[in-house]
C-alpha positions in Angstrom: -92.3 -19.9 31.6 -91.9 -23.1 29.3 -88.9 -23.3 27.8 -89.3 -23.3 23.7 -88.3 -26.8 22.0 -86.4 -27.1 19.0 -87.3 -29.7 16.6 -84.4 -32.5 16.6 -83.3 -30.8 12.8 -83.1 -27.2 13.8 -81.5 -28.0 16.8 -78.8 -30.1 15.0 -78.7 -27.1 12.5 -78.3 -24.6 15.7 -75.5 -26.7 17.1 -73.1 -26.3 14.1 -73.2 -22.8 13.7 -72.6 -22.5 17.1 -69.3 -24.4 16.3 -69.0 -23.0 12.6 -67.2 -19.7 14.3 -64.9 -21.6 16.3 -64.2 -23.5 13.8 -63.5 -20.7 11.0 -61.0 -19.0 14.0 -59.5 -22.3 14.7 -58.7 -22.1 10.8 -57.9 -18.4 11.0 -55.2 -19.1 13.5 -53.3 -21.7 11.6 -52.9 -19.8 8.9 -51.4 -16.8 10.7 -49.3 -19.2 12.3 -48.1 -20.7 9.3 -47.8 -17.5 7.6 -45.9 -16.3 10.9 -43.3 -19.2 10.0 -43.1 -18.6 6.8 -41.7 -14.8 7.2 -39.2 -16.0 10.0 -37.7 -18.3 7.6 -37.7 -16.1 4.9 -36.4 -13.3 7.5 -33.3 -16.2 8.8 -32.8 -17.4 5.4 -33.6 -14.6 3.1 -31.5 -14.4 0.1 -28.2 -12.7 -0.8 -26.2 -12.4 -3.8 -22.6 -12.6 -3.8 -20.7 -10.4 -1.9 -23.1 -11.2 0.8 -20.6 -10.6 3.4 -21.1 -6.7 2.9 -24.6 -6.6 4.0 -25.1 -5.7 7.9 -27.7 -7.3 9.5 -31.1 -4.8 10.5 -32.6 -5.7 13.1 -32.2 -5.1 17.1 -30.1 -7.9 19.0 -31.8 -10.6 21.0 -30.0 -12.8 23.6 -27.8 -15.3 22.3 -29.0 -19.0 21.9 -25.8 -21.3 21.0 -22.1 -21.1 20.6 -22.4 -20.6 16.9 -24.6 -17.6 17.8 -21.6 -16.7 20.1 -19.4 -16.6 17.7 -20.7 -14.9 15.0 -21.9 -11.9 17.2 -18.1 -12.0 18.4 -17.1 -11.9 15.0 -19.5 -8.9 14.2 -17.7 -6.8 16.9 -14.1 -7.4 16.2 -13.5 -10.3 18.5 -13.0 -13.1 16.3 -12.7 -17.2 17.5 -11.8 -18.1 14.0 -13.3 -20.2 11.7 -16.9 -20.3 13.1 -18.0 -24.0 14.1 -20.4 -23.7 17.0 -18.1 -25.7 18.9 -17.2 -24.3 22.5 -13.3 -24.3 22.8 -10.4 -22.2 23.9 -10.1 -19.7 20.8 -14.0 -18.9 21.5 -13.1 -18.2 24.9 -10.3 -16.1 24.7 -11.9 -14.0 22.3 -15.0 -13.7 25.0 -12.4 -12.7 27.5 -10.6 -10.3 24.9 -14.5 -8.6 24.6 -15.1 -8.5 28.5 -12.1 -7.0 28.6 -12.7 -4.0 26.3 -16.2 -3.5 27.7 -15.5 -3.7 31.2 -16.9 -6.7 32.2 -16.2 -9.4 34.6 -13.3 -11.8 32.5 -15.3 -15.1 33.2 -14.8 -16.5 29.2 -18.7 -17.5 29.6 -21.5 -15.9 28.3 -22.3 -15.2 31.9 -25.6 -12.8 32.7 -23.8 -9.6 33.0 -22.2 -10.4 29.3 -25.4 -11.7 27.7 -26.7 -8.3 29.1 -24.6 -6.3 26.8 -23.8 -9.0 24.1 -26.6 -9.6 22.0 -27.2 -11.1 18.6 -29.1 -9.4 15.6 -31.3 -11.6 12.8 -30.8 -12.6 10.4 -28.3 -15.0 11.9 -27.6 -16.8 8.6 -28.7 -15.5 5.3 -29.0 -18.3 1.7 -26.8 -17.2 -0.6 -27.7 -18.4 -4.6 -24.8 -19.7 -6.7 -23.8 -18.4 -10.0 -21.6 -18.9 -12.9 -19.3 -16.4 -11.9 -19.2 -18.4 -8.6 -17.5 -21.5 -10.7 -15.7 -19.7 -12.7 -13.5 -18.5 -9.7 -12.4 -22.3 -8.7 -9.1 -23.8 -9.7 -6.9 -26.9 -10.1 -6.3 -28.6 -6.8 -2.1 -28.8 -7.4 -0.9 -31.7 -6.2 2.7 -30.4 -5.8 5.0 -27.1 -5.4 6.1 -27.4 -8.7 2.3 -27.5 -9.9 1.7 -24.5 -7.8 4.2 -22.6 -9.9 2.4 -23.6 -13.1 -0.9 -22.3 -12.1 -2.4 -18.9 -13.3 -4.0 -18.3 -10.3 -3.5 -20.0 -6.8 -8.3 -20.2 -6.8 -10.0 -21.4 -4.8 -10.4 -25.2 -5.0 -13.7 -25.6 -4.6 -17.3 -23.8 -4.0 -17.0 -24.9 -0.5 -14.1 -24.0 0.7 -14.7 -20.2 -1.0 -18.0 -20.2 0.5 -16.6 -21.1 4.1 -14.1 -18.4 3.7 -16.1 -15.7 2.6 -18.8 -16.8 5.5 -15.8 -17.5 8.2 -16.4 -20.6 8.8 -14.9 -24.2 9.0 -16.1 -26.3 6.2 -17.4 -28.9 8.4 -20.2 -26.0 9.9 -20.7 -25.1 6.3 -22.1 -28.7 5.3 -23.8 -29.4 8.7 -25.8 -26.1 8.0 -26.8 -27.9 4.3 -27.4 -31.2 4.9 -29.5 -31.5 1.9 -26.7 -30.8 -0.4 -24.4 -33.0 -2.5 -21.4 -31.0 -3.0 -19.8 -32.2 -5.6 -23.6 -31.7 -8.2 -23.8 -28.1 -7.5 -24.9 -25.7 -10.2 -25.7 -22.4 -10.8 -29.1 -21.6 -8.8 -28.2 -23.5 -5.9 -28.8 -22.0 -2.9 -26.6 -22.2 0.1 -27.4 -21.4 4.4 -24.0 -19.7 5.4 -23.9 -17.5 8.8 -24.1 -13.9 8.1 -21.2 -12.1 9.2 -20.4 -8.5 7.7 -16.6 -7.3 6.9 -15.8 -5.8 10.8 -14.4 -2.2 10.2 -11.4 -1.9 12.2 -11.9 2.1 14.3 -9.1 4.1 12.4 -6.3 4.9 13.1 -4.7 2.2 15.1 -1.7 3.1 17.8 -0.3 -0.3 17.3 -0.6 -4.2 16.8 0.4 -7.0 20.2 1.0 -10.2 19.4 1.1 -12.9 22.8 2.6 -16.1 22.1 1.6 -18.1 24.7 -2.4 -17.0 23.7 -1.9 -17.0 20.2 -3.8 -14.2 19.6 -3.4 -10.6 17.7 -5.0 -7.5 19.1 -5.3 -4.0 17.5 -5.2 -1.4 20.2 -6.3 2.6 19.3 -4.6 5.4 20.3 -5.9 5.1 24.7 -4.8 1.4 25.3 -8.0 -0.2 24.4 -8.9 -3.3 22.0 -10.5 -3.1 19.0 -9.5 -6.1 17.2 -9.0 -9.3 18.3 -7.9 -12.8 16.3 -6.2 -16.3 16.8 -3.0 -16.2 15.3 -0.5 -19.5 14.6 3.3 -19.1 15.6 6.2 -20.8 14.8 6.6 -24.6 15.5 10.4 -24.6 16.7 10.4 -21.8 19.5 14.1 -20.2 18.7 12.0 -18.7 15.8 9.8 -17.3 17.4 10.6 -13.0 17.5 9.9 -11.2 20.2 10.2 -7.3 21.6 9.3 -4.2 19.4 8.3 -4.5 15.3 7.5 -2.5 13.1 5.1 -2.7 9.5 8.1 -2.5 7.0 5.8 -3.4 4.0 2.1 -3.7 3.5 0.8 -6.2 0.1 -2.7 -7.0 -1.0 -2.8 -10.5 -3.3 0.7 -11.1 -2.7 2.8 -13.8 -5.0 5.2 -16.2 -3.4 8.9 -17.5 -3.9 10.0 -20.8 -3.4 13.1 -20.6 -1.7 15.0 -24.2 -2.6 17.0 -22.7 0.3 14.8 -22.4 3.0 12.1 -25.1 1.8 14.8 -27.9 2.0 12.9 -30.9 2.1 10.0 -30.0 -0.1 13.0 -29.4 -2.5 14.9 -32.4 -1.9 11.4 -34.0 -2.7 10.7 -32.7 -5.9 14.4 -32.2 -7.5 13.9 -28.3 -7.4 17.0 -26.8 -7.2 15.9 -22.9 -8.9 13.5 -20.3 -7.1 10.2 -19.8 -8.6 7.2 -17.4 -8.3 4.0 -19.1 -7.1 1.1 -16.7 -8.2 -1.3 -14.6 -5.7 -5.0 -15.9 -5.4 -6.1 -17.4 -1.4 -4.3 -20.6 -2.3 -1.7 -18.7 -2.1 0.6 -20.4 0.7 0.7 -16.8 2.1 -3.3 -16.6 1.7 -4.2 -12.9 0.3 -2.6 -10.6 2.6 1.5 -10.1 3.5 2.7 -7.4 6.1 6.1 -7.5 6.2 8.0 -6.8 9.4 11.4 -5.2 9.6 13.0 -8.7 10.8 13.8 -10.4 6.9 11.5 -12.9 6.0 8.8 -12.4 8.9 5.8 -11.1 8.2 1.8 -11.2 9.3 -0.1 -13.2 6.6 -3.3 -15.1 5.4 -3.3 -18.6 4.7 -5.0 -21.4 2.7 -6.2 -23.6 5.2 -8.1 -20.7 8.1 -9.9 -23.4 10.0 -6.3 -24.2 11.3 -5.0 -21.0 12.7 -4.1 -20.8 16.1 -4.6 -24.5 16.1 -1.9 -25.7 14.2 2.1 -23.8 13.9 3.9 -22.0 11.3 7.4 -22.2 9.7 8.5 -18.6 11.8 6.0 -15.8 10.6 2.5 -15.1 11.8 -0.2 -16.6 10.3 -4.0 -15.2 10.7 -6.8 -16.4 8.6 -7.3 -14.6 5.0 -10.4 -12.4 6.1 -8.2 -11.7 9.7 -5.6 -10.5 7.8 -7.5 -8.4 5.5 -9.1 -6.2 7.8 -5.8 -5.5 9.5 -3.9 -4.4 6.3 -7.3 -1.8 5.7 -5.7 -0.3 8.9 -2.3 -0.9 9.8 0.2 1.7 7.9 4.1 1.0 7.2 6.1 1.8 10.7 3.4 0.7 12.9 4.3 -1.0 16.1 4.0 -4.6 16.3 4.8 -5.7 19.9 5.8 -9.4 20.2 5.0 -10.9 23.7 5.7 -14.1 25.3 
């Protein structure tokens, strides 16, 4: 049979709606795609109001991508590296080994198979959080002295970065490489700011007792059967004859604590300034014992916060032991007055 001929304009005309459907799903398929990418952003970015640090990620764990990914799902179980900086380094890897350890896995310090089997991390990762008055209101003076200190209402935060690194538990550095966009020193209310998400960590209740090991520089919270479940970098005293060691015990327990120069025992700062009179420096996280003291039953030595996070473990103390402010909060939640704190070299 001969085959039918189409005239040169209705075959033209055939020809493009042959392609008019692929075209149109062609179009249909970018836009899901792009709508696709728009809810994962939303759903890794979405955004949370202040105190942001309360709300528990949703969804089921995936495997983890990155050291900052490391961290913060290390952080999310009790096994904290410090100040999260998606940098690999020792404290990340001790608090790996501390979470092998409790879960019965090989104590490699790498995110090896048989740990990325079990450790997983859940979206959203980070989370925006949106800036407001109230936010600004909370940031101080920057004292430029421990006279000043005493002068101050409140030892505040001294600036929106450094409280949003803190609350977030992270080093400031991470903070501003997560918002490049950003010029810290124009914020306003509004803004909106990428921090990782990382809930308050309940510490299991009741604890049997604290260990402190020197030579790691770490604090562990062990229940009632031997087993971890809490683990933190902790700095120590500089000049080792300060350093305690042997059996503890909680003699005091102090949320927001104030702080008294001791002329006495800060010689040189002392000598410095002409102070020659103790004198109260009020609680806040500036606080040169951050927002947390739990006094021991050795006088003057105590667990505490600190001002400056990103250092702990990194850098040494005058004689007491030093975790950062968030660290040290969810341990005085728990730890009761005559708990044992076992010191260890």
């Amino acid at each position: 049979m001969a085959r039918k001929k189409i005239p040169v304009k209705k075959r033209r005309t055939a020809k493009r709606a042959d392609k008019a459907p692929s075209k149109w799903r062609w179009v249909l398929l970018l836009l899901l795609l792009a709508a696709g990418s728009a809810v994962a952003w939303l759903h890794h970015n979405q955004v949370i109001q202040w105190p942001y640090w309360k709300t528990a990620p949703q969804q089921l764990g995936r495997e983890i991508q990155n050291t900052a990914e490391l961290q913060i799902a290390l952080a999310r179980s009790g096994f904290s590296s410090g100040s999260i900086d998606g940098l690999p380094g020792s404290q990340t890897r001790i608090a790996l080994l501390a979470y092998q350890r409790r879960h019965q896995l090989p104590e490699t310090g790498t995110l090896d198979p048989e740990t990325a089997q079990q450790l997983f991390i859940q979206e959203p990762v980070f989370a925006q959080i949106e800036l407001t008055q109230n936010d600004f209101n909370k940031i101080g003076p920057v004292p430029q002295s421990w006279r000043e200190r005493g002068e101050l209402p409140s030892m505040a935060y001294n600036s929106i970065l450094e409280m949003v690194a803190e609350h977030s538990q992270s080093h400031p550095d991470y903070i501003t490489q997560l918002n490049p966009q950003l010029n810290w020193n124009q914020l306003q209310p509004g803004t909106r700011i990428v921090v990782p998400l990382v809930p308050d960590y309940n510490i299991p209740s009741p604890i049997g007792y604290v260990r402190i090991q020197l030579s790691q520089r770490t604090l562990q919270a062990f229940d009632n059967q031997d087993r971890v479940i809490f683990h933190c970098p902790v700095s120590i005293a500089r000049n080792v004859d300060k350093r305690p060691s042997g059996e503890l015990s909680v003699k005091v327990r102090v949320q927001d604590p104030n702080y008294t120069f001791n002329p006495a025992i800060l010689t040189a700062a002392a000598e410095r300034e002409g102070i020659t009179q103790k004198f109260i420096i009020p609680p806040g996280p500036n606080n040169p014992v951050g927002t947390v003291w739990i006094g021991l039953n050795l006088p003057s030595y105590g667990i505490h916060g600190t001002p400056v996070p990103e250092k702990v473990g990194r850098t040494e103390s005058s004689g007491c032991f030093r975790l950062a402010n968030w660290n040290a909060e969810m341990l005085l939640r728990v730890i009761q007055v005559g708990q044992r704190v076992l010191v260890e070299p």
